[in-house]
C-alpha positions in Angstrom: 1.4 -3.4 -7.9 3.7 -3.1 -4.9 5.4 0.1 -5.4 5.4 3.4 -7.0 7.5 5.7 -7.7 7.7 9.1 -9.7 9.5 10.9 -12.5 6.8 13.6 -13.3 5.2 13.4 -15.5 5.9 9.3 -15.9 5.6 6.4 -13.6 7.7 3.8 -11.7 6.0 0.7 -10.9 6.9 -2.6 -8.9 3.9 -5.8 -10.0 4.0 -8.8 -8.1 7.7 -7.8 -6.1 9.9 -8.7 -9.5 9.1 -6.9 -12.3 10.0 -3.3 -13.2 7.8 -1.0 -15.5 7.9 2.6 -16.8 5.3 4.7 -17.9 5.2 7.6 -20.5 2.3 9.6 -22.1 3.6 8.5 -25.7 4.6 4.6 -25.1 2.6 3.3 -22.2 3.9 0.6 -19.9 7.4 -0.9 -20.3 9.2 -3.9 -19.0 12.1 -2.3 -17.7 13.8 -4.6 -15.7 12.9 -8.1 -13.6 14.4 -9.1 -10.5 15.6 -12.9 -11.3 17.6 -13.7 -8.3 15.0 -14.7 -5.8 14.9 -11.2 -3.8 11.7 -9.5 -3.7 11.4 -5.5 -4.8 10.1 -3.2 -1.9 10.6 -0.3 -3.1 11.5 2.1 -6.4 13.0 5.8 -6.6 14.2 8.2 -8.8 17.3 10.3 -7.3 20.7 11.6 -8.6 22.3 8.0 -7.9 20.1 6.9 -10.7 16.8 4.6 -10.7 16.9 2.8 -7.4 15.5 -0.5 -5.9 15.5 -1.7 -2.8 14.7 -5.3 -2.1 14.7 -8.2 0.3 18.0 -9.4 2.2 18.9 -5.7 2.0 20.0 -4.9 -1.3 20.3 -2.2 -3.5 20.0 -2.2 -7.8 20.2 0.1 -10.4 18.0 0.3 -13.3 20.3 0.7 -16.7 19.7 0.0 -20.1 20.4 -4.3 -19.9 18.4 -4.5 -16.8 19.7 -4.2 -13.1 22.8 -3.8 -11.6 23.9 -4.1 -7.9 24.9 -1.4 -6.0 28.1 -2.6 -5.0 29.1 -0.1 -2.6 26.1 -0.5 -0.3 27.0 -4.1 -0.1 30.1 -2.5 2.0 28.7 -0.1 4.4 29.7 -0.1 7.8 27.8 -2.0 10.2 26.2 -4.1 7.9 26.5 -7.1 9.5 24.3 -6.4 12.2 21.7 -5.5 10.4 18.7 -8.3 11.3 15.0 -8.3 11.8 13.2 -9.1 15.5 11.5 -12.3 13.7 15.2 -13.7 12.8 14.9 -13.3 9.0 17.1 -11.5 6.7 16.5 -7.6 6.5 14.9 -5.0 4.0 15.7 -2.7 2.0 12.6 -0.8 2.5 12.2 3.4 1.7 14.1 5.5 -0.2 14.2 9.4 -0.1 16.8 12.1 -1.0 17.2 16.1 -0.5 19.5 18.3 -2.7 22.5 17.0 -1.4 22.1 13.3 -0.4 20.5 10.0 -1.2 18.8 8.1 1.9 18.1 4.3 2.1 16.2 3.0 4.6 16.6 -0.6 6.4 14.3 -2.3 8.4 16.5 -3.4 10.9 19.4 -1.2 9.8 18.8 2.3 10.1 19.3 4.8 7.3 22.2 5.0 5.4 22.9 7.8 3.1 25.0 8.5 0.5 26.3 12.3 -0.6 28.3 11.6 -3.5 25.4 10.1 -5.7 25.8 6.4 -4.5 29.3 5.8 -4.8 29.9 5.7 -1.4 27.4 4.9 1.7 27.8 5.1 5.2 25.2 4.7 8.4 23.5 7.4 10.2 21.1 6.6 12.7 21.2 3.5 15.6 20.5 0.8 13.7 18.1 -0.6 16.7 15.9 3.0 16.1 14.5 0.4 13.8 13.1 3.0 11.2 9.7 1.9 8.8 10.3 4.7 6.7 12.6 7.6 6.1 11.7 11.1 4.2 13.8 13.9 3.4 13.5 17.4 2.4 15.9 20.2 2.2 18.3 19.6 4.9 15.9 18.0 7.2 15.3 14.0 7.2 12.6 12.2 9.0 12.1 8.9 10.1 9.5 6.8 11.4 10.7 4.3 13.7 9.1 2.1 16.4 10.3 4.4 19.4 8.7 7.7 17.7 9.6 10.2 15.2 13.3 10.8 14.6 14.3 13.9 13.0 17.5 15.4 11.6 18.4 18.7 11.0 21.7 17.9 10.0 21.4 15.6 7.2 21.0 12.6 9.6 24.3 13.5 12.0 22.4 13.6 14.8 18.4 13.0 15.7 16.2 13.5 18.0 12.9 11.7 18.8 9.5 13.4 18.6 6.1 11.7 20.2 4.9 15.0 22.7 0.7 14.7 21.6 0.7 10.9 20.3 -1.3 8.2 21.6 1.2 5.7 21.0 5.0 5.6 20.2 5.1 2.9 17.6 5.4 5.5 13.8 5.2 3.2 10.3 4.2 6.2 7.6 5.6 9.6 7.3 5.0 11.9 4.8 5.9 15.8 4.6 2.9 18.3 3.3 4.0 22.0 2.9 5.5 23.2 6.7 3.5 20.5 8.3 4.6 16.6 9.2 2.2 14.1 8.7 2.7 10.3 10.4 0.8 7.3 11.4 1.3 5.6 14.6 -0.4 2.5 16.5 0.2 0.8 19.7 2.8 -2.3 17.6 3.6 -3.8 14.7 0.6 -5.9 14.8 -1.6 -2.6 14.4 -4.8 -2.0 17.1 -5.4 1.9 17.6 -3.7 3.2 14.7 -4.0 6.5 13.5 -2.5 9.5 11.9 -1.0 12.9 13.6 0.3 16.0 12.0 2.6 18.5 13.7 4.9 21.3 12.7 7.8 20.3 10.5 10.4 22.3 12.6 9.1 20.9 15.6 7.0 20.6 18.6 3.9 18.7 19.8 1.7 16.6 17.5 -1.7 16.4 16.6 -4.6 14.0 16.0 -5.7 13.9 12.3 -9.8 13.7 13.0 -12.3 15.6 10.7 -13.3 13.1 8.0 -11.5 10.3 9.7 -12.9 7.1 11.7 -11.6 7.3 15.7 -8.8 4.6 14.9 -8.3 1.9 12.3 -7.4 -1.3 13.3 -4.4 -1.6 10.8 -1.0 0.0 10.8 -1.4 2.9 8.2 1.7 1.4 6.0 5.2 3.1 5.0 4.4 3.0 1.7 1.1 4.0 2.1 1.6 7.3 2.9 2.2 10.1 0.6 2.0 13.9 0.4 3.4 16.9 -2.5 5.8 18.3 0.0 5.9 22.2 -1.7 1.6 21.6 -1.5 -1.0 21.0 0.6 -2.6 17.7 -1.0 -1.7 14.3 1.0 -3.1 10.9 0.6 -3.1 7.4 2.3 -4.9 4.2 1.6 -5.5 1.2 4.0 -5.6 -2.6 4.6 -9.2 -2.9 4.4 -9.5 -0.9 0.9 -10.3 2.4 1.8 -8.3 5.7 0.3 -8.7 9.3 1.9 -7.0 12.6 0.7 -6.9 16.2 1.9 -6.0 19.1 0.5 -4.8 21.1 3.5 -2.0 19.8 5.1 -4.2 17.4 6.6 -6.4 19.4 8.7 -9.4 17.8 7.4 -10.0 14.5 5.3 -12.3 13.2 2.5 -12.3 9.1 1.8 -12.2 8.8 -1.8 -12.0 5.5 -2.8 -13.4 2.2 -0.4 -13.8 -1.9 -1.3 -10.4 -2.2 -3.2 -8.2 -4.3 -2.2 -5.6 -4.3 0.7 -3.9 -0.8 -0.7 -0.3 -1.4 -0.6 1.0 2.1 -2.1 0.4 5.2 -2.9 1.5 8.0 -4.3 0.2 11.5 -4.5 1.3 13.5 -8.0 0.1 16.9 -9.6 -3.4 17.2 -11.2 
């Protein structure tokens, strides 16, 4: 399994980067959809432009009834040609998020583009070199973690600004929002080495460390998928690279490792009990 995504009280699920399954209480798992193109899912959503997937060489696809459909209108957004990644290869489609109003897509290298009329149109926000892991929304306030920091929007991503006042380290993969309070993970590079996870005030200000119940650093990135919190609650989870899970249940004040020897966690996703 490779990604998650909700529609409470059901499940979205990526296996293996090309298959798309549902679950219900009454039926189980379902074979939605499979990707049979040679792109490889990242990521799965449910928002008002339908059940989205983002995948490898930046695409976009519905989920309808005979399987799924490109999003022909992301294919067209501005800028897309110099969208790229720092190794050379071809981009990703990589987070998806949305507040009341707008749908946000996340590429890793090509910023966040949004869309406000429920995906029939798309257009870019931030620089695509802010080169953004993961974006998050909420309300009218979007976040993104990017290698320079924390960008935040208060205007539906017309303008950001970059928060990293308290961190150890500029370089932010995970983001997650848990009641007023912002939680992310940041290391000293892609590669990992002194990561760990901060929490600061949604609306603002200094971050900081994320200790009780927590080792002094882990030597992995905590991922962008691998960090995920109720937003209207105080409950927050995130899972690791060497098998380990911890939760909290206040905003992240304080931690509890629940789970340890799986493998290499690769999502997560936090729902009601």
């Amino acid at each position: 399994m490779t990604a998650l995504g909700a529609e409470y009280p059901d499940l979205w699920a990526i296996l293996d980067g090309t298959e798309v399954w549902k679950t219900s209480s009454a039926d189980g798992w379902t074979l939605k959809a499979a990707l049979d193109s040679g792109l490889r899912a990242n990521v799965i959503a449910d928002t008002r432009a339908g059940y989205l997937v983002g995948t490898s060489e930046a695409h976009l696809f519905r989920v309808a009834e005979a399987g799924l459909e490109r999003v022909d209108p992301f294919e067209h957004v501005e800028g897309r040609d110099d969208w790229y990644t720092p190794w050379g290869g071809p981009p990703d489609s990589r987070s998806i998020s949305e507040d009341s109003n707008t749908v946000y897509v996340n590429v890793h290298v090509g910023g966040v583009v949004r869309s406000k009329d429920e995906g029939v149109t798309w257009e870019p926000t931030i620089d695509v070199d802010a080169d953004v892991h993961r974006v998050w929304a909420a309300d009218r306030a979007v976040f993104a973690a990017c290698a320079r920091g924390l960008a935040m929007s208060e205007h539906r991503g017309d303008s950001w600004t970059y928060r990293t006042e308290g961190m150890h380290a500029a370089y932010c993969r995970a983001v997650a929002l848990c009641g007023d309070v912002i939680l992310v993970s940041a290391s000293t590079g892609p590669r990992g080495g002194s990561s760990a996870l901060y929490r600061g005030a949604a609306a603002g200000g200094a971050f900081e460390r994320c200790r009780t119940g927590l080792p002094e650093w882990f030597e992995d990135n905590i991922d962008s998928l691998c960090l995920d919190a109720m937003p209207r609650e105080g409950a927050a989870a995130f899972g690791t690279q060497d098998g380990r899970v911890f939760a909290s249940q206040d905003q992240g004040a304080s931690w509890a490792e629940v789970a340890s020897g799986l493998p290499a966690v690769r999502c997560v996703l936090v729902m009601p009990g």
